[in-house]
N, C-alpha and C positions, 0 to 999 in steps of 0.2 A: 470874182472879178469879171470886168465885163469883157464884151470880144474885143473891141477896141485896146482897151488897157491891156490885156493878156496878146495883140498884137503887136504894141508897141513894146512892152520886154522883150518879145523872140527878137524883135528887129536889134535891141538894144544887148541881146547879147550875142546875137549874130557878129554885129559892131565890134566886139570886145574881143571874142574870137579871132576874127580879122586884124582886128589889134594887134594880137598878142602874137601870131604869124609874122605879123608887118616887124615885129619889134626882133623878131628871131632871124630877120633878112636884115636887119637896117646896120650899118654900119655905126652908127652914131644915135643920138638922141634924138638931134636936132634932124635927122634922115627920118625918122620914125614920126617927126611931129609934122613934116611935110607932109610923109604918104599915107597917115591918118587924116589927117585935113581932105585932103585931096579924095581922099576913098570917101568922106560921109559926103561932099561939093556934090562930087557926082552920084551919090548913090542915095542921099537922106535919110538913112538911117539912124541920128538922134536929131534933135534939136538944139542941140549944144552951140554954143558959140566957141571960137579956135582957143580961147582959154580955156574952157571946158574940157575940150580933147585934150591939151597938152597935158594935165592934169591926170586925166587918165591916162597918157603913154607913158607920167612920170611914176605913174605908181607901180603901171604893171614895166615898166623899166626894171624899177629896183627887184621886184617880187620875180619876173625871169632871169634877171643875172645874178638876183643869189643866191639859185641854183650852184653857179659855176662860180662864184669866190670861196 
């Protein structure tokens, strides 16, 4: 892989990290789809458009809270 591509995953799972943090503070969902939005606005870590992320906070939603059901 080249430097680029192999920099763009670290960013991308950086992102997801950060995710999965934001999702363990968020009160709700919809909390969660805010301050992932908000975190790649200012920081560009994917390229995703805001359906994109919500997708991802919805999945790892499910896969951190059922943990604890």
């Amino acid at each position: 892989m080249s430097k680029t591509g192999a920099w763009i995953m670290e960013l991308q799972e950086e992102f997801e990290y950060k995710v999965a943090d934001i999702i363990k503070e968020s009160e709700n969902v919809a909390d969660a789809y805010a301050t992932a939005v908000k975190l790649n606005d200012e920081n560009h870590y994917v390229n995703w458009d805001n359906s994109e992320i919500e997708c991802l906070v919805d999945d790892m939603w499910s896969e951190v809270w059922s943990e604890y059901q």
